[in-house]
TORBANU-621169 format. One line per 10 residues: number of its first residue (from 1); for each residue x, y, z of C-alpha. Coordinates in nm, 3 decimals. Layout:
N
NUM	X Y Z; ...
REM end
This chain:
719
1	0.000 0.000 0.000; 0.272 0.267 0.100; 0.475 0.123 -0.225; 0.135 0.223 -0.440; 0.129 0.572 -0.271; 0.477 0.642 -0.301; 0.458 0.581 -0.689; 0.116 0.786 -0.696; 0.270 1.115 -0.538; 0.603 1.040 -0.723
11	0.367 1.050 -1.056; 0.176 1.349 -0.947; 0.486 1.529 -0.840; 0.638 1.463 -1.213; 0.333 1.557 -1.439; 0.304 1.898 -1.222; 0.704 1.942 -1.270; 0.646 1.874 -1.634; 0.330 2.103 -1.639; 0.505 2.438 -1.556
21	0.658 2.650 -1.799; 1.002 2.610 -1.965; 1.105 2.928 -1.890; 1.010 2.946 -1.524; 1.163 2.573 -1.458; 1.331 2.661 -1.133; 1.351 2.537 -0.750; 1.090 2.796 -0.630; 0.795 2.701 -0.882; 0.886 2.278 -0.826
31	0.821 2.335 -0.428; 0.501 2.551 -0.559; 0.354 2.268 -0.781; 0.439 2.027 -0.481; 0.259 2.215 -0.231; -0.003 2.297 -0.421; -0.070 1.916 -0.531; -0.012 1.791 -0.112; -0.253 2.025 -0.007; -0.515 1.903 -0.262
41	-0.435 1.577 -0.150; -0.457 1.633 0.212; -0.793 1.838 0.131; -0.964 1.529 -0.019; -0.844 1.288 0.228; -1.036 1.586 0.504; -1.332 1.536 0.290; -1.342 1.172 0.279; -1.268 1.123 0.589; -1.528 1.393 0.731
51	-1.762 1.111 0.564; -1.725 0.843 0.854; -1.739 1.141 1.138; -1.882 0.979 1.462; -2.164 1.191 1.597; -2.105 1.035 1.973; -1.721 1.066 1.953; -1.621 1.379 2.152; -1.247 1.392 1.977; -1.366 1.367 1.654
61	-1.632 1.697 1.715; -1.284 1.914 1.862; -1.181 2.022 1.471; -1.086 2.351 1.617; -0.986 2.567 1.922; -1.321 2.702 2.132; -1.136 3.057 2.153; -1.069 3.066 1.759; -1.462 2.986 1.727; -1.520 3.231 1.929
71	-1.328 3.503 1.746; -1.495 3.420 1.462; -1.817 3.507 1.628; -1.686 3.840 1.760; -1.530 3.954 1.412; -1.858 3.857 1.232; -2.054 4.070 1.479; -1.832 4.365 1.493; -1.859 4.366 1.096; -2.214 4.321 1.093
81	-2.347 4.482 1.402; -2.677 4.612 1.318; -2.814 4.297 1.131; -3.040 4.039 1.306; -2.891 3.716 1.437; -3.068 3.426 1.385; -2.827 3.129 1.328; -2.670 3.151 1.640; -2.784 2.734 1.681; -2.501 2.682 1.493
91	-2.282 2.802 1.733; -2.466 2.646 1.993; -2.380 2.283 1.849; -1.953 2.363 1.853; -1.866 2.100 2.069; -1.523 2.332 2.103; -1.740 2.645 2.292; -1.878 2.335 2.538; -1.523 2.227 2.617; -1.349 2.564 2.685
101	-1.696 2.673 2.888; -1.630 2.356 3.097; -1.261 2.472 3.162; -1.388 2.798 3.303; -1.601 2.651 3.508; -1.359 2.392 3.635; -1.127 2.680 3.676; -1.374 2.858 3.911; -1.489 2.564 4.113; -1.156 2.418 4.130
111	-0.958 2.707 4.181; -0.687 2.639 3.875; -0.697 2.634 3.482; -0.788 2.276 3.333; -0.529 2.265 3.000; -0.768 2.099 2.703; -0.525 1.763 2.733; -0.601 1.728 3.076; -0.965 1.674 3.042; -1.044 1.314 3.081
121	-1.275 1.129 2.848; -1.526 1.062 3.086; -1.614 1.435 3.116; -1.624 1.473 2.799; -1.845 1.233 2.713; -2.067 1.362 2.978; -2.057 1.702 2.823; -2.179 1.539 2.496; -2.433 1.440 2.684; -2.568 1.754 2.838
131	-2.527 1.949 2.485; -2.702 1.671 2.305; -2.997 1.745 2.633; -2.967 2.095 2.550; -3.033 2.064 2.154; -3.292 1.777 2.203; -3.506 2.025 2.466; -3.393 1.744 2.718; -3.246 1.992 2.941; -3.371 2.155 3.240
141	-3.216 2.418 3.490; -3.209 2.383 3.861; -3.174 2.003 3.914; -3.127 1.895 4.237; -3.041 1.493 4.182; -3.007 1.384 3.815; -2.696 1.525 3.638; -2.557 1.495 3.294; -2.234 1.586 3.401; -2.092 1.645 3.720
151	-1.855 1.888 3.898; -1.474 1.674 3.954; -1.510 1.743 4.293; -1.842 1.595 4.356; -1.788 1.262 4.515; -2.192 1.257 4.614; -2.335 0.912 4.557; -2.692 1.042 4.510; -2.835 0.699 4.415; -2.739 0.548 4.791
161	-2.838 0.854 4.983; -3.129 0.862 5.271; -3.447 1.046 5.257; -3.387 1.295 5.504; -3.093 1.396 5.286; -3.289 1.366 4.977; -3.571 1.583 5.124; -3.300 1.866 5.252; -3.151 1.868 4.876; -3.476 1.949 4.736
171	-3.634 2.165 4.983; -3.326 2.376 5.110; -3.118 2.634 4.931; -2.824 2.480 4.725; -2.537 2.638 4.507; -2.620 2.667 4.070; -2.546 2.335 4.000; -2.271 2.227 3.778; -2.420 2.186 3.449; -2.620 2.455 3.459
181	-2.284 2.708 3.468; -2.155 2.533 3.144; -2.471 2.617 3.006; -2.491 2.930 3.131; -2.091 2.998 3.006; -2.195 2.863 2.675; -2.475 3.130 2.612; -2.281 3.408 2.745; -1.967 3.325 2.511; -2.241 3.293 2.234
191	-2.454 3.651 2.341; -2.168 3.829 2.424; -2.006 3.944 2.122; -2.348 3.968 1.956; -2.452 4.282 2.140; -2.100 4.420 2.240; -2.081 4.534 1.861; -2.443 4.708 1.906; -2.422 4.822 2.319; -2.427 5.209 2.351
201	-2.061 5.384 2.414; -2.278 5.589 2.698; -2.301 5.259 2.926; -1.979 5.115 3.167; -2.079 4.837 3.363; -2.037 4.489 3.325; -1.902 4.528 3.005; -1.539 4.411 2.948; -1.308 4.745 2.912; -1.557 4.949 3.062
211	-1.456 4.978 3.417; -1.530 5.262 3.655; -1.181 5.445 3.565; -1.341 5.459 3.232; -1.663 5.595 3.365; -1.410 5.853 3.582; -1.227 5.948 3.290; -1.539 6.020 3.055; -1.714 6.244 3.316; -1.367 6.473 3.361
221	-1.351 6.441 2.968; -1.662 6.520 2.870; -1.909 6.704 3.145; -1.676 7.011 3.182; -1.897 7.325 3.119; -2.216 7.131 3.260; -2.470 7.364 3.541; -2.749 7.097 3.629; -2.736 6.778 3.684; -2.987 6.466 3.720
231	-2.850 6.174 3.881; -3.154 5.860 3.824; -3.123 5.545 4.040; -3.266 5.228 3.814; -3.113 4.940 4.073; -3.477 4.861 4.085; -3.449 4.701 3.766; -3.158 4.466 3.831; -3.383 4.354 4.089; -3.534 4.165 3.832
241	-3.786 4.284 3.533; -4.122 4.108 3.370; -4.013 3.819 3.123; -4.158 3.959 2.890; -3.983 4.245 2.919; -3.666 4.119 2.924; -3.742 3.840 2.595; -3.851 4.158 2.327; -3.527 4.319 2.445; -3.336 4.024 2.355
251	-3.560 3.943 2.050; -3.488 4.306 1.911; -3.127 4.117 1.771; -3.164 3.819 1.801; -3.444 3.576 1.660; -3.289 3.211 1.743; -3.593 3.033 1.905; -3.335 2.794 2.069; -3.127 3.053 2.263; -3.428 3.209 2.341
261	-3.639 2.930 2.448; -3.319 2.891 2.688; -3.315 3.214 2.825; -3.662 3.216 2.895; -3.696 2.903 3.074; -3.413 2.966 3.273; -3.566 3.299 3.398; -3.916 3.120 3.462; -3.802 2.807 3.606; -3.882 2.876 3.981
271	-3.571 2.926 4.219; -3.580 2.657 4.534; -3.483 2.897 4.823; -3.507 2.796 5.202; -3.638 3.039 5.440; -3.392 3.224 5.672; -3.317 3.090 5.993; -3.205 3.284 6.300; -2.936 3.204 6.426; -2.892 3.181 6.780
281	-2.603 3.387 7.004; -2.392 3.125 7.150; -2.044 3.184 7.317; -1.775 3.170 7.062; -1.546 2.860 7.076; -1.171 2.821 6.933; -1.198 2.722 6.599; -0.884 2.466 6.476; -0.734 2.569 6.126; -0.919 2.430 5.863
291	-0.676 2.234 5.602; -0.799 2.307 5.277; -0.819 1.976 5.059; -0.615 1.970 4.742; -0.857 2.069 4.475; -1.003 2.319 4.686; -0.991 2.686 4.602; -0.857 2.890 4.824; -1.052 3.206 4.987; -0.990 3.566 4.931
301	-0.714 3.723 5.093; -0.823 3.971 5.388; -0.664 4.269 5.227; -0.877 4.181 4.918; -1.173 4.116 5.109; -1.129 4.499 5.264; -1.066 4.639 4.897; -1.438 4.507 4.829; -1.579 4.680 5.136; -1.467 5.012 4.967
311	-1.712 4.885 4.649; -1.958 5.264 4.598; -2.292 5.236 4.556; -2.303 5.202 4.194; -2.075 4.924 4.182; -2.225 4.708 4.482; -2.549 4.580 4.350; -2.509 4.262 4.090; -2.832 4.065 3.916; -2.917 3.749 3.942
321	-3.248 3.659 3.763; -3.350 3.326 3.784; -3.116 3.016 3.654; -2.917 3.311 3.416; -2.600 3.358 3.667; -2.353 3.500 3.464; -2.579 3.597 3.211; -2.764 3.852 3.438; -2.583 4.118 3.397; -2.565 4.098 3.024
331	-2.930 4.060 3.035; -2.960 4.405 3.211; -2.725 4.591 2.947; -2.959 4.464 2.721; -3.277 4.613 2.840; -3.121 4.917 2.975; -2.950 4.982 2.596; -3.298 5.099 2.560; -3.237 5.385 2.798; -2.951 5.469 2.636
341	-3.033 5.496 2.289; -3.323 5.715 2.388; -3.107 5.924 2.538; -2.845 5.973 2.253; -3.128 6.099 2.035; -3.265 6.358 2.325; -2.844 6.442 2.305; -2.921 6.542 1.927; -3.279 6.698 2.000; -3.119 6.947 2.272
351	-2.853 7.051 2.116; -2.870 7.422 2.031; -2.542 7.584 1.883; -2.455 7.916 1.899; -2.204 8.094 1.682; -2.019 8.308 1.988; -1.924 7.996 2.160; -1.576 7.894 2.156; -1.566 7.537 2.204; -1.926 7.358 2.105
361	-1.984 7.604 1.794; -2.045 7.318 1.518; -2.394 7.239 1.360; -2.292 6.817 1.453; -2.184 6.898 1.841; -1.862 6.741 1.812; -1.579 6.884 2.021; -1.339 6.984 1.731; -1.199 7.306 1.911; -1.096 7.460 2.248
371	-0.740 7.308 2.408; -0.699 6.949 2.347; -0.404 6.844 2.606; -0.657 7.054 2.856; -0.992 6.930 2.757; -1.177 6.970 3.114; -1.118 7.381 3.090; -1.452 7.518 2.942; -1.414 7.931 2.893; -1.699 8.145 2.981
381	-1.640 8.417 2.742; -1.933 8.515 2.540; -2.298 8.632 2.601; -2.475 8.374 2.459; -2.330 7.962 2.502; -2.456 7.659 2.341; -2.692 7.452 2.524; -2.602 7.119 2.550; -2.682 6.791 2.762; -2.433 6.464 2.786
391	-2.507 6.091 2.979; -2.350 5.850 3.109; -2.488 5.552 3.289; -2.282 5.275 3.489; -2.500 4.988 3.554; -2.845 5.092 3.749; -2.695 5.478 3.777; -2.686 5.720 3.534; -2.579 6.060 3.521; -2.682 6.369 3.319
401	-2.515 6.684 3.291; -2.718 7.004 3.124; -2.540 7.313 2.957; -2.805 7.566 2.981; -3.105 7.699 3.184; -3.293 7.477 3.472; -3.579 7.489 3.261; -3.423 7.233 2.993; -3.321 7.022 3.311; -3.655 7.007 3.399
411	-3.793 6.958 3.054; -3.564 6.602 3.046; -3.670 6.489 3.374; -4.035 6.474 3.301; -3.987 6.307 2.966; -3.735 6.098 3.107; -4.029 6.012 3.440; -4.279 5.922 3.136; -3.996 5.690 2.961; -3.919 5.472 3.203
421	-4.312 5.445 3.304; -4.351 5.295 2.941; -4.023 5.058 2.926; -3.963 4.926 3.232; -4.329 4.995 3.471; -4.100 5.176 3.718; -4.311 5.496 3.870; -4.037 5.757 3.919; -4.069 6.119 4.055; -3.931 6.426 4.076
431	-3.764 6.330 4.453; -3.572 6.017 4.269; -3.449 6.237 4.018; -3.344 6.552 4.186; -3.217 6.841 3.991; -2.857 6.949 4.164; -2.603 7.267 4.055; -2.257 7.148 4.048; -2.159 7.418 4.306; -2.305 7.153 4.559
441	-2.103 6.884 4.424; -2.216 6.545 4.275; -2.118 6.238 4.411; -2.045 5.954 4.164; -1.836 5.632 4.183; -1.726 5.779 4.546; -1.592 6.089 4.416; -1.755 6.427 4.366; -1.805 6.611 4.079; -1.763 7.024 4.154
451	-1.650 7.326 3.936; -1.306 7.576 3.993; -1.309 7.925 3.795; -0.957 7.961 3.725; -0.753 8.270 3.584; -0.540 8.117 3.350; -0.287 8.368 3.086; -0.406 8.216 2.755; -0.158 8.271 2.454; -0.243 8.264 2.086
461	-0.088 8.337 1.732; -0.264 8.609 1.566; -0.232 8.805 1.217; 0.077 8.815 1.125; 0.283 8.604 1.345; 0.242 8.806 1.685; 0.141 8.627 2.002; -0.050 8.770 2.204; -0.118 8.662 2.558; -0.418 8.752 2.775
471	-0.583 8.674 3.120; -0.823 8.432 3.019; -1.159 8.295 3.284; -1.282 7.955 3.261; -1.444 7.702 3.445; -1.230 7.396 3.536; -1.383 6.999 3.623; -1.273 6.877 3.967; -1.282 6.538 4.020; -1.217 6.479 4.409
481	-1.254 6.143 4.611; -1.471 6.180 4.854; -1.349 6.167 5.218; -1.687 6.135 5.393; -1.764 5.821 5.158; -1.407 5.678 5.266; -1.400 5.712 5.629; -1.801 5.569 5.635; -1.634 5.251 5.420; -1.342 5.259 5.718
491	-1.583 5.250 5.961; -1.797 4.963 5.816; -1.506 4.704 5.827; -1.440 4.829 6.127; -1.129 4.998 6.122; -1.198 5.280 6.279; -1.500 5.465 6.516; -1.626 5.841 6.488; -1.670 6.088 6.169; -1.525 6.395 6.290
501	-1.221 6.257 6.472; -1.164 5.904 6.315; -1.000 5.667 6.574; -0.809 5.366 6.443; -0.925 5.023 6.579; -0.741 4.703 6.620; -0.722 4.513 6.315; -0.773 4.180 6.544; -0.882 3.938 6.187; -0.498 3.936 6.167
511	-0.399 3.880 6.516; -0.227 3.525 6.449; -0.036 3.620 6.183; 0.308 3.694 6.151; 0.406 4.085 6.163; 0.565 4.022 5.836; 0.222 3.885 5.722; 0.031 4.116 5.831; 0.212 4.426 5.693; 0.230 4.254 5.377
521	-0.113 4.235 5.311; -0.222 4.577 5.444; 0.033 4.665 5.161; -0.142 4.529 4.923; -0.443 4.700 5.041; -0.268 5.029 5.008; -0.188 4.984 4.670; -0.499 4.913 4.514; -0.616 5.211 4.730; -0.371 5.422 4.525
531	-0.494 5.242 4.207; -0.847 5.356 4.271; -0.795 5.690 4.356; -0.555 5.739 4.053; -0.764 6.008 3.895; -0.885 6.180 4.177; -0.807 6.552 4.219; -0.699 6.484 4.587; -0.544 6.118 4.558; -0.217 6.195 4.784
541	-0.445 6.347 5.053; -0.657 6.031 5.037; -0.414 5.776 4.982; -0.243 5.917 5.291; -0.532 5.945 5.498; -0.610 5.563 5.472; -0.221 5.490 5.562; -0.267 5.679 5.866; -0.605 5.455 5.927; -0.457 5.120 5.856
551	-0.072 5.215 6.039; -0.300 5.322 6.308; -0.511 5.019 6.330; -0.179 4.809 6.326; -0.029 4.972 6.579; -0.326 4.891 6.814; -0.288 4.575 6.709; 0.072 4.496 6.778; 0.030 4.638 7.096; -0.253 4.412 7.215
561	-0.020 4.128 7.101; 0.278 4.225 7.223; 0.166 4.394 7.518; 0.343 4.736 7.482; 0.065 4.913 7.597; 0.071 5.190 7.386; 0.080 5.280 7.031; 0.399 5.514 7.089; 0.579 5.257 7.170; 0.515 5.023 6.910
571	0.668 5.299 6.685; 0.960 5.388 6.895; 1.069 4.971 6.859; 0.921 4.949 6.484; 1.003 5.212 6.329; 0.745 5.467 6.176; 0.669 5.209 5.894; 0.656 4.920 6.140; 0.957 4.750 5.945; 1.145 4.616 6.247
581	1.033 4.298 6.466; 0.830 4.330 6.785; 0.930 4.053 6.927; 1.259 3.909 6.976; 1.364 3.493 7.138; 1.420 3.501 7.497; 1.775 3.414 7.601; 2.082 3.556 7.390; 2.013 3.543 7.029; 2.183 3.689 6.733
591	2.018 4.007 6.608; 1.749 4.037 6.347; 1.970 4.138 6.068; 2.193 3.783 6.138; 1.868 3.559 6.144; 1.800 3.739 5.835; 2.068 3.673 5.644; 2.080 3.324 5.762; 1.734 3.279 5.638; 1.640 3.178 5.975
601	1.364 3.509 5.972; 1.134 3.641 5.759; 1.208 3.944 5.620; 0.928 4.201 5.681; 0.820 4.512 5.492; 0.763 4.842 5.594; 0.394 5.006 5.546; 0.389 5.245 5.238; 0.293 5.603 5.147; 0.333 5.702 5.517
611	0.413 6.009 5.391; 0.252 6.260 5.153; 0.538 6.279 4.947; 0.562 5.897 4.887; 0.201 5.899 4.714; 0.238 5.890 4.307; 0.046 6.262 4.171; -0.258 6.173 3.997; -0.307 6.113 3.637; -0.375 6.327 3.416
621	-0.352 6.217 3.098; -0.589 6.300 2.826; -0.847 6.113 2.739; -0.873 6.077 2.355; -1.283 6.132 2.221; -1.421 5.866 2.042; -1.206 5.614 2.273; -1.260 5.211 2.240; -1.181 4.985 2.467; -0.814 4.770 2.325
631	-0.967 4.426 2.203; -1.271 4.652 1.997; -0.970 4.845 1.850; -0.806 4.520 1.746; -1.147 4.388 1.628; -1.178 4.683 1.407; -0.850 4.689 1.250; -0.884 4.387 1.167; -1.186 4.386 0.990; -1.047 4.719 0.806
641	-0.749 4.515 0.692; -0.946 4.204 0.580; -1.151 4.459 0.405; -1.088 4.408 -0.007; -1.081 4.804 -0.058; -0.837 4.818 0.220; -0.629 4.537 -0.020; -0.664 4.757 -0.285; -0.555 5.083 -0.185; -0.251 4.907 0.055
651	-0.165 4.738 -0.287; -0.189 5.058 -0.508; 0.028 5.264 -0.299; 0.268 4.963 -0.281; 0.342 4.968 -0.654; 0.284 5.315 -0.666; 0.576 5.405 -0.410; 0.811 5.162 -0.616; 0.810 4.922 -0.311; 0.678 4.625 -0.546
661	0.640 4.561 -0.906; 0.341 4.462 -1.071; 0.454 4.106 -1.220; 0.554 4.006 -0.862; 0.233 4.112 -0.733; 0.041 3.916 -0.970; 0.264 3.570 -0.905; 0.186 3.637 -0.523; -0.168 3.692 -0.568; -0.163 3.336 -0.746
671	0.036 3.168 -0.556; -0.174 3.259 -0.287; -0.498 3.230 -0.420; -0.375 2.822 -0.533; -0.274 2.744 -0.197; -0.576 2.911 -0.021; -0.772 2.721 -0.250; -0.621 2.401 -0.165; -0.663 2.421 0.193; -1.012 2.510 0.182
681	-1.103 2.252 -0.107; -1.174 2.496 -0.326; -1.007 2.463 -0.678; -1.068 2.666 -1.002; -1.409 2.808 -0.856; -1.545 3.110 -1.061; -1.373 3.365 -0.798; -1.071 3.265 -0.828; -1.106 3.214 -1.196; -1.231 3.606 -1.261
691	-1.017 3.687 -0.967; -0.682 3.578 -1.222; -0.804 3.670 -1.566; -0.863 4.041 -1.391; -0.534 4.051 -1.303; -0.374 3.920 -1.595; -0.303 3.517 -1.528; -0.445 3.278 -1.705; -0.629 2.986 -1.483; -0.461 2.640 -1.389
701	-0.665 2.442 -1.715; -0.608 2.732 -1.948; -0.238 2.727 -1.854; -0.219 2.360 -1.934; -0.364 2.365 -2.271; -0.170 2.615 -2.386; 0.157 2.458 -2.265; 0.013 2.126 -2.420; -0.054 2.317 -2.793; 0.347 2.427 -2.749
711	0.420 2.100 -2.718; 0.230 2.001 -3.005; 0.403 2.263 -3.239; 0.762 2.167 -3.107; 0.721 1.849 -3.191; 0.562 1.913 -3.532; 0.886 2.151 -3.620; 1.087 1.852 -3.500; 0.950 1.619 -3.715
REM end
């Protein structure tokens, strides 16, 4: 058999060396004609055997990698964005999306990444299963005993377990079960890039990119110059909505009835919840150290578990409708898009220009003037200013900033009190929405929104060269942190009592821990402090306000461990930054810096940003106007590049510039379009066919008869 092949390719490769032209008969255009001939081989053996595929063999269904399918997805939506969906079954049936969703699940429950070789065959023949459930209608959310596939840490032998425990499974409150996060993982990889391409650029919550820096960064961009503002609460509606509701938001894109039967049932399938019981006060016992088994996750950190206390009130509140888990969120976005495209036409409807404006002067409202590197100064020359109105919204909070008299502020509101009656049956009023000046500050995301006039010397070139410099007035954005918000989230975890005179308390959660320990992780906590203040107006003020709060609480703490009585003393033996040990061996010991260096200590680190000085400045940097988050700008580039017109101009001003001449332009565009064709099984189709007579090359059976009627005539002037 191998003998037969061998003398089949060794045929093929000699009628395709004998094929190509006399004149071209070189090394380059031999290893062409071979590749070109082993690809077309290799494509028809693909095809055959794609023939004999078993449906029930889970290796066979892997043809590619779940993240390349699902770049495929997001490139076809971000091309296509405002055209309805309705093949998204398709998708659903990759048996590549169902193994990488059950490697982020296993990641989550298990605590580590699953690598695609180590799933065993087992699971994935379970997962078969539950995707064949889910296409057959076989599937259904919330059970409690029967699985299709279970989670690699569940040992449970439900078929040998008592009634009692039977009867507390079904009537108590349990954790999403196992399969139903795969599903729900599946749908979300599937929904996701569907309505990223058509989501609002006003909304920047739960979206990936879109984080509350962003939100930060927009408002200092972009709500300079603003008077009034109306700051709407809508948490109400990630409370849950009406099914309904939430099914002709979803059906506005998408009409798959299999995606959307899923939705739906998992948002009407009833939730099995146990009713609370109160616990009763019982003196606390000592508690051993739980040892955490091997494929257990481990918990948060207590510095990370502190970072989420300082969560703002726009950030704390996350849905969960029904059996949709992760998809909860996305499902809000959805109906709330609403919101925001109604808004981005009322952006366009109050828009009024005027012509002695300096900045917003342009019949389209675009910000094309004024100083770019200091976008968040607004002047106030001029009698008469453009009114204006901008909007943001970060998840169930939105924000809206008015450029002209109350009147239009009040105007909004009531239309805006009559919208959300009709969309989502929530009965607003005028207390919900109040009306606010930004001389009383606004608070958003924790930090307050206020206006500085500033007197700034503003230099220009006029007629005829000369510059000419002149006291300028404008109004500038301020975008502090608030301190009232930070010392109530302080005073929450408990690390400190009183508003007006904040005392540090003992930080006794890390009273067993090591010094070295415990200053490491109220590092970390300091650090993503400074991270989250980075754009505040104030951040060194703040960041050094909550190293006071946490040295402070630490002192207390090292004190009632090492009984020094005081915090004074703790400093005058630790240092200001608490660097040095507490606690030295009884008896005669070498010092600290010895054990050190012998490894026989742990080395521990001193507290940062104890002083004002140490604390970065914040940042400043521009934020650029139509920004996108870094994966949408790759999505978009590459869509522009894959474009043909994009081909044609990148290849015109290639030959044009001398940088490539057009006879090697034309044997590359062959030589690609042959082996392209060959991979994908696609030989002499009409394409490619007009594709090479347009550009001058004759196709592969053209080229062969007229090699074979040179033939002819050589060996008729031989003879």
């Amino acid at each position: 058999m191998n003998r037969c092949f061998s003398i089949f390719s060794d045929s093929i490769l000699i009628k395709s060396i004998i094929s190509i032209n006399p004149k071209n008969r070189n090394g380059f255009s031999v290893f062409k004609s071979f590749m070109y001939t082993s690809t077309k081989y290799n494509n028809y053996q693909n095809k055959f055997s794609r023939v004999n595929v078993d449906p029930n063999d889970p290796s066979t269904l892997m043809k590619e990698d779940g993240v390349s399918v699902c770049s495929e997805l997001w490139i076809d939506s971000f091309r296509n964005p405002n055209q309805t969906v309705t093949n998204l079954t398709n998708y659903l049936r990759r048996f590549e999306l169902w193994v990488l969703a059950y490697q982020k699940v296993c990641a989550d429950e298990m605590g580590s990444y699953m690598p695609k070789s180590s799933v065993q065959r087992l699971a994935l023949d379970d997962l078969l299963a539950l995707r064949n459930a889910v296409l057959d209608n076989r599937f259904r959310w919330g059970a409690r005993l029967e699985f299709f596939i279970k989670s690699p840490k569940d040992k449970t032998e439900y078929e040998s377990l008592s009634k009692r425990k039977i009867r507390a499974i079904l009537t108590t409150t349990q954790p999403s079960p196992f399969q139903d996060r795969i599903v729900q993982e599946v749908l979300f990889m599937i929904l996701e890039p569907v309505y990223e391409g058509r989501f609002s650029d006003k909304s920047y919550a739960f979206r990936p990119g879109r984080t509350a820096h962003t939100a930060l960064r927009v408002v200092r961009r972009s709500f300079a110059g603003y008077l009034w503002y109306i700051k709407g609460d809508l948490s109400t509606v990630l409370d849950g909505l009406k099914v309904g509701m939430v099914i002709s938001a979803l059906m506005r894109d998408v009409r798959d009835k299999m995606v959307i039967d899923l939705v739906k049932s998992a948002m009407t399938t009833p939730v099995i919840t146990s009713p609370p019981v109160e616990k009763k006060r019982t003196k606390r016992k000592y508690q051993k150290k739980r040892v955490l088994a091997e494929d257990e996750p481990k918990p948060d950190p207590y510095w990370l578990e502190s970072f989420f206390g300082f969560a703002p009130e726009e950030a704390q509140k996350v849905p969960t409708w029904g059996h949709c888990g992760i998809l909860s969120p996305l499902l809000a976005n959805i109906c709330l898009d609403e919101l925001d495209r109604w808004m981005e036409g009322k952006i366009k409807e109050f828009y009024k220009p005027s012509k002695s404006d300096v900045i917003w002067n342009s019949p389209e409202g675009e910000v094309d003037q004024g100083n770019t590197s200091w976008p968040e100064f607004v002047p106030t020359s001029g009698p008469d200013k453009t009114r204006k109105i901008d909007y943001i919204r970060f998840g169930g909070h939105f924000l809206i900033g008015v450029r002209g008299p109350r009147a239009d502020a009040a105007i909004l509101r009531k239309q805006l009190i009559e919208f959300c009656d009709q969309k989502y049956n929530l009965k607003l009023d005028n207390e919900s929405l109040p009306i606010e000046h930004i001389t009383k500050g606004i608070m958003f995301l924790d930090h307050v929104l206020c206006r500085r006039v500033v007197y700034p010397t503003l230099r220009y070139t006029a007629t005829g060269g000369k510059i000419i410099s002149e006291k300028g007035v404008g109004t500038l954005l301020s975008v502090t942190a608030s301190l009232k918000q930070c010392i109530k989230q302080f005073r929450k975890l408990g690390f400190l009592k009183g508003d007006r005179d904040p005392d540090p308390q003992p930080c006794f959660r890390m009273f067993h821990a090591t010094q070295a320990h415990t200053n490491a992780q109220m590092n970390k906590l300091l650090s993503t402090m400074v991270e989250w203040y980075r754009f505040a107006d104030n951040r060194k003020k703040i960041v050094n306000f909550c190293s006071y709060i946490i040295r402070g609480s630490l002192a207390k703490l090292y004190a009632a461990k090492y009984k020094l009585r005081s915090r004074a003393k703790v400093y005058k033996i630790g240092d200001r930054t608490l660097r040095r040990p507490l606690k030295e061996k009884k008896g005669q010991s070498p010092e600290y810096n010895n054990l050190l260096r012998m490894g026989l200590a742990e080395s521990i680190e001193g507290l940062q940003y104890t002083r004002m000085s140490l604390v970065p400045e914040t940042d400043y940097s521009p934020f650029p106007v139509g920004w996108r988050p870094d994966h949408e700008k790759a999505l978009l580039e590459y869509i522009r590049l894959d474009d043909p017109k994009t081909f044609e101009q990148n290849r015109t001003t290639l030959i044009e510039e001398g940088l490539i001449s057009p006879q090697d332009y034309v044997s590359m565009l062959v030589w690609n379009y042959k082996r392209s064709a060959a991979i994908n099984g696609v030989n002499n189709s009409e394409e490619g066919k007009a594709l090479m007579l347009g550009s001058g090359v004759q196709s592969d059976e053209q080229s062969v008869e007229d090699e074979e009627k040179n033939e002819e005539k050589l060996r008729a002037t031989n003879v």
